[in-house]
VOBA-1610 file (N, C-alpha, C; in pm, whole numbers, padded with zeros to 5 digits, always signed):
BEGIN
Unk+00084-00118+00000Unk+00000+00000+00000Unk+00089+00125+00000Unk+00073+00199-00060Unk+00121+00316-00128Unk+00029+00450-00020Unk+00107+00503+00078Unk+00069+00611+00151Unk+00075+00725+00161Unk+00051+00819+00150Unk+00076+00957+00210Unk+00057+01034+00359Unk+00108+01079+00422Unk+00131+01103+00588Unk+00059+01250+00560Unk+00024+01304+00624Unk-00043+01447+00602Unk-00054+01467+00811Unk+00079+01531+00807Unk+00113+01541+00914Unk+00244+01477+01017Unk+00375+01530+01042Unk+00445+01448+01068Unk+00489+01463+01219Unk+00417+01444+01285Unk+00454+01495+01439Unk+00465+01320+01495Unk+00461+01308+01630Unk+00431+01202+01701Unk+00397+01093+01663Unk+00228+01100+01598Unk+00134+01019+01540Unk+00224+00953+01410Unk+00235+01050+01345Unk+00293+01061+01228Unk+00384+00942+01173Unk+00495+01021+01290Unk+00635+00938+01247Unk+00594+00774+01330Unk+00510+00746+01410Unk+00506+00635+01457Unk+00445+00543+01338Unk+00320+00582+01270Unk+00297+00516+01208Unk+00355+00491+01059Unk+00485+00604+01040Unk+00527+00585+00902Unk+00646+00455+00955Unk+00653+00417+01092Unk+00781+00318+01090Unk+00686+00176+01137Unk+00529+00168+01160Unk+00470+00012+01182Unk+00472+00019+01011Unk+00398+00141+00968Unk+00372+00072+00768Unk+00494+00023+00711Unk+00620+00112+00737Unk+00768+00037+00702Unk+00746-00103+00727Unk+00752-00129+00863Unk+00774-00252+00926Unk+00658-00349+00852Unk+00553-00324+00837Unk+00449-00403+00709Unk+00456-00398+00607Unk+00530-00311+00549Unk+00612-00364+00402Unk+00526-00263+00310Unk+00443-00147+00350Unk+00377-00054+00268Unk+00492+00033+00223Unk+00420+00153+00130Unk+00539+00235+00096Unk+00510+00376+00149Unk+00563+00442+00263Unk+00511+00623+00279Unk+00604+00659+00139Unk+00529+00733+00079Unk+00531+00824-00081Unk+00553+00906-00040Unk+00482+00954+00080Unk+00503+01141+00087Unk+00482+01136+00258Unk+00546+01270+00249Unk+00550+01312+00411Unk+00506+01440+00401Unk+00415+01461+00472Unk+00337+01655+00419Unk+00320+01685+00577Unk+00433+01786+00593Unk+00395+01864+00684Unk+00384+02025+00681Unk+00398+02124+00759Unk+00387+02261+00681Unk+00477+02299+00640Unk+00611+02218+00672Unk+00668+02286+00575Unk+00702+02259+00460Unk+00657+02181+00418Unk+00671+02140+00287Unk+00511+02127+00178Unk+00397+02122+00306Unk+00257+02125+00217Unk+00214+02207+00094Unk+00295+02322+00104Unk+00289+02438-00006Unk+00345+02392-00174Unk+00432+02305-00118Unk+00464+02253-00259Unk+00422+02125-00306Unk+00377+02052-00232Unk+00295+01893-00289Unk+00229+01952-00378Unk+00239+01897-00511Unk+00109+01885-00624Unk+00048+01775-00635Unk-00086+01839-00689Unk-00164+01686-00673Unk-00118+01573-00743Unk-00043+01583-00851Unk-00001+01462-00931Unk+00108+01372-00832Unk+00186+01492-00768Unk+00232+01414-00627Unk+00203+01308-00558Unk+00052+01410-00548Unk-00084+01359-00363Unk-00121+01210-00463Unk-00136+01214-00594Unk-00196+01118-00624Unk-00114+00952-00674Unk-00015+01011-00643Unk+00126+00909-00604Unk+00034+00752-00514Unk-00013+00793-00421Unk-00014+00744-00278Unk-00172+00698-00307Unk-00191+00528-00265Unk-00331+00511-00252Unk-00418+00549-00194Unk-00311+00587-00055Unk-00473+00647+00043Unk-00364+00725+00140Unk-00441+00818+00182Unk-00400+00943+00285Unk-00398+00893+00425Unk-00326+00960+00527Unk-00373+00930+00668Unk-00310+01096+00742Unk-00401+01118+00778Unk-00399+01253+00855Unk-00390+01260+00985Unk-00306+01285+01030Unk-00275+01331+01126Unk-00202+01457+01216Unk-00308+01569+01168Unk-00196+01733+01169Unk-00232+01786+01315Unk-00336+01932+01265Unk-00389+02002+01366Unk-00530+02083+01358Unk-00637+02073+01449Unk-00775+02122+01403Unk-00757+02202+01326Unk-00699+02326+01326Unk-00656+02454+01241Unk-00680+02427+01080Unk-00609+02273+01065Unk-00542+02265+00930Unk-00603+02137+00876Unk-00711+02055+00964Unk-00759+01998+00909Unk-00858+01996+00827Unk-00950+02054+00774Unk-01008+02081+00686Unk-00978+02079+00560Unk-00903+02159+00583Unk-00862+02228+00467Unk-00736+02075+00394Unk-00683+02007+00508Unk-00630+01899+00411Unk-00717+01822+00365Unk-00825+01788+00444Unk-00939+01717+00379Unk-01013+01774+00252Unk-01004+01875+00265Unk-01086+01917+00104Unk-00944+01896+00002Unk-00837+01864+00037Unk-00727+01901-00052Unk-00715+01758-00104Unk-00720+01691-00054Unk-00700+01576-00046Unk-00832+01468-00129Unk-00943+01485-00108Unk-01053+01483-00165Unk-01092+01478-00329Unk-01045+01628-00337Unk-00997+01682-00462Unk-00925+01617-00562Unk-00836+01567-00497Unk-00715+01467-00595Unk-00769+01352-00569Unk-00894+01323-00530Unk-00955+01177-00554Unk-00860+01066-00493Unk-00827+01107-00374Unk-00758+00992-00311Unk-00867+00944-00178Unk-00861+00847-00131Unk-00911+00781+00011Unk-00816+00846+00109Unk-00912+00885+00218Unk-00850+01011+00324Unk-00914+00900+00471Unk-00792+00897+00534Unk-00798+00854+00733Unk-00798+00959+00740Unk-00883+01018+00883Unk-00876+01150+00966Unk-00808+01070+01095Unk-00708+01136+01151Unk-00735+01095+01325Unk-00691+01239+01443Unk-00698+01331+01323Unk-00689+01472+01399Unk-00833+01516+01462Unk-00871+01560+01600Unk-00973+01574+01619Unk-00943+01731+01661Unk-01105+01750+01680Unk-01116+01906+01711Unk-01135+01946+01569Unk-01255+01881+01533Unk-01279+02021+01387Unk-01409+01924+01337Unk-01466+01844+01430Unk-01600+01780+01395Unk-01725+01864+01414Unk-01703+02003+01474Unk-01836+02072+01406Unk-01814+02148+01299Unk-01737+02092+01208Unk-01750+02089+01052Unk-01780+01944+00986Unk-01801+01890+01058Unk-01855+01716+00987Unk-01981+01779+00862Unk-02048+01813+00895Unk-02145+01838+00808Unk-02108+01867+00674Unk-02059+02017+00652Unk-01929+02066+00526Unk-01883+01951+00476Unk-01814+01878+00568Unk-01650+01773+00518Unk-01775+01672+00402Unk-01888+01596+00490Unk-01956+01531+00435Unk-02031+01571+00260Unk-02072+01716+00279Unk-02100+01723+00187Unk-01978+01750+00037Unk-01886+01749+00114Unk-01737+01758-00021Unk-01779+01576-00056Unk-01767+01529+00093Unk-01707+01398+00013Unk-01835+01326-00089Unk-01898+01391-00058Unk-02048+01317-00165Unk-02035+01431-00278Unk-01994+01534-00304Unk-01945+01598-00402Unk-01879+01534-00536Unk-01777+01493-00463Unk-01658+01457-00504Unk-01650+01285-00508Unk-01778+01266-00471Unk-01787+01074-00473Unk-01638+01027-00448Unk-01599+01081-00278Unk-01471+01018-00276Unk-01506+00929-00091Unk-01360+00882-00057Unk-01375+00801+00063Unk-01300+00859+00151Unk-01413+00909+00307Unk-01365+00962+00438Unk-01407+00895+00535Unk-01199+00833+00640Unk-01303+00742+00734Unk-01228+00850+00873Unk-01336+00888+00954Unk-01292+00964+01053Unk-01294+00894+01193Unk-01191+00897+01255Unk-01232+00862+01439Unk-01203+00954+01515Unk-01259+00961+01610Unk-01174+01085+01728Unk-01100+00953+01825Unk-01093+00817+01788Unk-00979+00748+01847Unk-00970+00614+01778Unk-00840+00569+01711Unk-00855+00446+01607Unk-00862+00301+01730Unk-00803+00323+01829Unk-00795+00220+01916Unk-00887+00106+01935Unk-00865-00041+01882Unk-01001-00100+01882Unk-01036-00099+02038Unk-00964-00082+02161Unk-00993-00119+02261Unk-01053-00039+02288Unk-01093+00121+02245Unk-01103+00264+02290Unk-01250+00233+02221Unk-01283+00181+02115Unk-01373+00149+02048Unk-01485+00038+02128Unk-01484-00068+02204Unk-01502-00156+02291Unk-01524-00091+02394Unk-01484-00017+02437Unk-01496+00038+02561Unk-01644+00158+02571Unk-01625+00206+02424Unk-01723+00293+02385Unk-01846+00227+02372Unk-01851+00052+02325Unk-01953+00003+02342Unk-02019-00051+02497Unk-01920-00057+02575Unk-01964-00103+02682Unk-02026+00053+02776Unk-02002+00130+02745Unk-02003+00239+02800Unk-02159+00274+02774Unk-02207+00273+02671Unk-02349+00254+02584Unk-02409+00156+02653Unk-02351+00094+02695Unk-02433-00054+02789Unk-02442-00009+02924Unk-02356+00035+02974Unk-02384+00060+03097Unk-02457+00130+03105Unk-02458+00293+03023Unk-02536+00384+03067Unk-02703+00351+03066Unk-02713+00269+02911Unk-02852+00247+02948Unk-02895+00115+03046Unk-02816+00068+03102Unk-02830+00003+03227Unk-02907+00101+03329Unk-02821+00174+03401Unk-02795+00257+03472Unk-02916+00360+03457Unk-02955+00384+03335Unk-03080+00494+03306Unk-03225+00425+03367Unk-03204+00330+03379Unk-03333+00253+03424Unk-03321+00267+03610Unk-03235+00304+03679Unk-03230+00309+03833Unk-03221+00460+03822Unk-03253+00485+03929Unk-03210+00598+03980Unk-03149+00643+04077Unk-03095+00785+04059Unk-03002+00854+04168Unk-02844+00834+04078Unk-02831+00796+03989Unk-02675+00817+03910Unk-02666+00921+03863Unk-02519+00972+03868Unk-02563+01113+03764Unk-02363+01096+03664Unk-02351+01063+03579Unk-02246+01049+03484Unk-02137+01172+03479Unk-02010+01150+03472Unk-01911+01228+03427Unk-01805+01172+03383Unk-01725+01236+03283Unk-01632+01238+03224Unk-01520+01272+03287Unk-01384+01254+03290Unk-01286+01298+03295Unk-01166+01213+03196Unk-01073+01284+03165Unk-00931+01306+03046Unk-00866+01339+03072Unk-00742+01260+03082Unk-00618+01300+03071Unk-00550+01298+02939Unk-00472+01361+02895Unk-00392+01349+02803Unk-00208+01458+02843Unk-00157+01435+02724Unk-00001+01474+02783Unk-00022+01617+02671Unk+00060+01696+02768Unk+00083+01869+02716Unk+00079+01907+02584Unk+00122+01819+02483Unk+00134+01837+02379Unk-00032+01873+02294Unk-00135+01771+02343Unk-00253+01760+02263Unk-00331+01910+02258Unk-00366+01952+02176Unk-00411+02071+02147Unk-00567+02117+02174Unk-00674+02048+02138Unk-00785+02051+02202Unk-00843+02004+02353Unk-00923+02074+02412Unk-00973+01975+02513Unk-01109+02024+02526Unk-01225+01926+02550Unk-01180+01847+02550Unk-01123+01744+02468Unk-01105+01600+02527Unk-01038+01559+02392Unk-01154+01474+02279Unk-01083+01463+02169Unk-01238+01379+02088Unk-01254+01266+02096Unk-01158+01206+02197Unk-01236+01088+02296Unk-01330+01117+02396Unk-01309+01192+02425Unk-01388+01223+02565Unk-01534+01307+02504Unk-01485+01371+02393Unk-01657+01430+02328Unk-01717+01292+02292Unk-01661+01174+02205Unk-01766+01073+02142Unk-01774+01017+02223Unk-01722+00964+02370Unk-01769+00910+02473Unk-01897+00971+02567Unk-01886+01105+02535Unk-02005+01176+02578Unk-02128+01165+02514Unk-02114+01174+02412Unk-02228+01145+02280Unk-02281+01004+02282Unk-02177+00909+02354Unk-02226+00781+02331Unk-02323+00769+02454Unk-02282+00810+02560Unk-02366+00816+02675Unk-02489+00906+02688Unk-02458+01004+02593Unk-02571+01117+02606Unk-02716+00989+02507Unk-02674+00931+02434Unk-02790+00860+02324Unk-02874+00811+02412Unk-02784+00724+02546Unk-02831+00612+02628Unk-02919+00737+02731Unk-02845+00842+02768Unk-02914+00868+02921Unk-02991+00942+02915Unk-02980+01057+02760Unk-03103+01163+02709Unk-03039+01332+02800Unk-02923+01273+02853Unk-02858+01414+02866Unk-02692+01475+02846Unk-02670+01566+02882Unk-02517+01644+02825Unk-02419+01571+02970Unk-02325+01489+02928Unk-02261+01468+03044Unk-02127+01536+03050Unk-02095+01619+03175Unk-01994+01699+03199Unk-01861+01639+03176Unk-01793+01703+03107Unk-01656+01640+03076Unk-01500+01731+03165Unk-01437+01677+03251Unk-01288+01718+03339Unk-01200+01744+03242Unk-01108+01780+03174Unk-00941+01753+03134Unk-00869+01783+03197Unk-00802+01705+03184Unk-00628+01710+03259Unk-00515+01738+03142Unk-00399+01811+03156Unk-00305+01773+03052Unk-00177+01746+03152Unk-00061+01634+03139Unk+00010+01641+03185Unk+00125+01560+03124Unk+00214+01576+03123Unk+00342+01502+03065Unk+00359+01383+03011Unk+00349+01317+02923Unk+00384+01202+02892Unk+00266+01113+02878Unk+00137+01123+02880Unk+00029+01041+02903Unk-00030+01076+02764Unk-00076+00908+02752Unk-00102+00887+02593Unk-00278+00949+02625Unk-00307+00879+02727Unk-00460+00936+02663Unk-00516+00827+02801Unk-00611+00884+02878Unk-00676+00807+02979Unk-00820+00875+02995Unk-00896+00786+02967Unk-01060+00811+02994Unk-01124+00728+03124Unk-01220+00820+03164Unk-01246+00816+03290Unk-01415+00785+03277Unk-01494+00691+03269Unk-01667+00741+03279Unk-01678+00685+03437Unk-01784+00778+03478Unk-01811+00752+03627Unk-01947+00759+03638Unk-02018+00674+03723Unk-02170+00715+03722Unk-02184+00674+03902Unk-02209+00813+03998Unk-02182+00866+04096Unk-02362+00813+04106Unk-02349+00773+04243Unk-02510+00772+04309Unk-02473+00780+04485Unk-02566+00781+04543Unk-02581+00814+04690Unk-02525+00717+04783Unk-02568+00579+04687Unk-02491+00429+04763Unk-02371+00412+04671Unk-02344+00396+04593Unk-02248+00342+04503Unk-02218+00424+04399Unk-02036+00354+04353Unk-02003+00478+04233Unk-01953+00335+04148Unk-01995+00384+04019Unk-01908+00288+03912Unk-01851+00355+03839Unk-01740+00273+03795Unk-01637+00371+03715Unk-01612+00242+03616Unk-01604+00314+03430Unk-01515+00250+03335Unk-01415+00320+03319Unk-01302+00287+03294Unk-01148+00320+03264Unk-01091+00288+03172Unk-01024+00339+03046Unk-00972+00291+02915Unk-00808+00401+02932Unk-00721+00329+02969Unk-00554+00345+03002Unk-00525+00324+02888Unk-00437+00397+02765Unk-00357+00358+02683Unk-00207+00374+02695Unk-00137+00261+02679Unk-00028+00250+02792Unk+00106+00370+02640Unk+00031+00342+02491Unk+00118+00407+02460Unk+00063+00426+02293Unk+00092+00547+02206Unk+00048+00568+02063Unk+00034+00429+01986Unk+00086+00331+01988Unk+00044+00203+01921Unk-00079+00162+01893Unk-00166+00159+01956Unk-00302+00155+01948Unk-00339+00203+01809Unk-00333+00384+01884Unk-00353+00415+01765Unk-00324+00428+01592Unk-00189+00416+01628Unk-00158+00398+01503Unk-00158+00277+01380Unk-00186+00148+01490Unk-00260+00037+01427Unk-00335+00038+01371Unk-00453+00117+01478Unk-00580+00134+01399Unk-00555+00211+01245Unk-00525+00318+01267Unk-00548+00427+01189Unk-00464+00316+00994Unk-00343+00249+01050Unk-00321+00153+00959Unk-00468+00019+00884Unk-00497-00015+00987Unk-00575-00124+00967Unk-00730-00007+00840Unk-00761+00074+00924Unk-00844+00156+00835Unk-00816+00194+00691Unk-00677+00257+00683Unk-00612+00288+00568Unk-00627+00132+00491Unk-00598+00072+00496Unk-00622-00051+00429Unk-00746-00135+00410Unk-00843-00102+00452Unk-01000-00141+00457Unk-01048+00005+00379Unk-01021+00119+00346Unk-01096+00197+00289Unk-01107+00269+00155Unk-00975+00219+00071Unk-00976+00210-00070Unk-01052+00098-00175Unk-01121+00143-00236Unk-01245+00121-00270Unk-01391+00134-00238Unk-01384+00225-00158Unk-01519+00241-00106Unk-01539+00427-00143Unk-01690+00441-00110Unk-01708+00576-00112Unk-01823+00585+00020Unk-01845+00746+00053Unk-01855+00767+00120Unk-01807+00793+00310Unk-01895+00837+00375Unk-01794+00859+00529Unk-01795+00729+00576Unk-01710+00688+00701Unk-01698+00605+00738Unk-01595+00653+00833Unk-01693+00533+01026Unk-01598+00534+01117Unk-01577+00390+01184Unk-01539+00374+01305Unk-01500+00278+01345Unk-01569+00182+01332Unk-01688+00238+01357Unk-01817+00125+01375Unk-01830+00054+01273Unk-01836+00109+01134Unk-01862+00082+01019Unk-01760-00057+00994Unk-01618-00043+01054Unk-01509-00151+01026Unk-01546-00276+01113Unk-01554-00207+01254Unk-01611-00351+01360Unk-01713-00386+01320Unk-01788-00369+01238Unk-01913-00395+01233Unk-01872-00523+01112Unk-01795-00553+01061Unk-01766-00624+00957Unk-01691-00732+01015Unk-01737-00884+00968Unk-01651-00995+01020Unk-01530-00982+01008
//
């Protein structure tokens, strides 16, 4: 598989050395300083995109990217209240967008059990749900877009906005916190990622399940498949 990186920080460089190590080819490395000069005959080098920049600048690689009719991974979050826009390019442009605010299948699992509990839990009363996130100094939004689709997943089940904590502190890949607090008892789910691997598996495994297809597409859409 023939790649393009659209973004070379952390994320980036981790996953341009598992695709090495799987025998794909990174074609291109686009970061800002060099994005000004990629041409599309370049961009179109590469079977499929994987993004990983900054809210600021994601968009705008997604429409760029689009354009040159390539298959686009998102895993930059903080710019999903533009989902709407992004969607209507990619049905424009009859091209393929698969977005997560976390590729992690375990982060993914966890999101389902989390949906289970809450509507467990919605049937008793006296619980009342919260969020908390950690992540390390570097991450740029908060909260983070784990901690928003974990909210969303719970908000479906409980029919309300559940308050979300962040933390930022040194070195921490990413730790989610759901808690559902009552008068007798507290339950807590916990999803620890001990380190970027996760994600960058995922975000691989996607890149390779999403050439040939059109339209959006997220995690669910992949687990959902034997």
């Amino acid at each position: 598989m023939r790649i393009a990186l659209l973004g070379y920080g952390k994320m980036g460089r981790y996953i341009d050395r598992l695709a090495t190590e799987a025998g794909d080819e990174v074609v291109l490395r686009i970061d800002a300083d060099n994005r000004d000069h990629i041409t599309r005959e370049q961009l179109r080098t590469a079977e499929v995109a994987i993004e990983f920049s900054r809210p600021d600048a994601a968009v705008a690689n997604i429409e760029w990217v689009l354009d040159a009719g390539i298959p686009l991974v998102v895993g930059t979050t903080g710019w999903l209240d533009r989902l709407d826009k992004v969607t209507e390019r990619v049905e424009a442009t009859g091209g393929a967008l698969f977005w997560a605010s976390n590729f992690s299948v375990g982060v993914n699992i966890f999101f389902a059990a989390a949906r289970q509990l809450a509507a467990a839990l919605h049937q008793q009363s006296g619980y009342t749900a919260t969020i908390e996130e950690t992540h390390h100094t570097e991450k740029l939004d908060a909260p983070s877009g784990t901690a928003l689709t974990l909210a969303e997943e719970v908000r479906g089940a409980l029919g309300y906005a559940v308050p979300i904590t962040s933390h930022r502190e040194p070195d921490v890949p990413g730790t989610h916190l759901l808690r559902f607090h009552s008068p007798i008892d507290t339950l807590e789910l916990t999803h620890t990622a001990h380190s970027r691997e996760g994600f960058a598996r995922g975000a691989l495994t996607a890149a390779r399940w999403l050439p040939g297809r059109r339209g959006v597409y997220t995690m669910r859409d992949l687990l959902a498949e034997p």
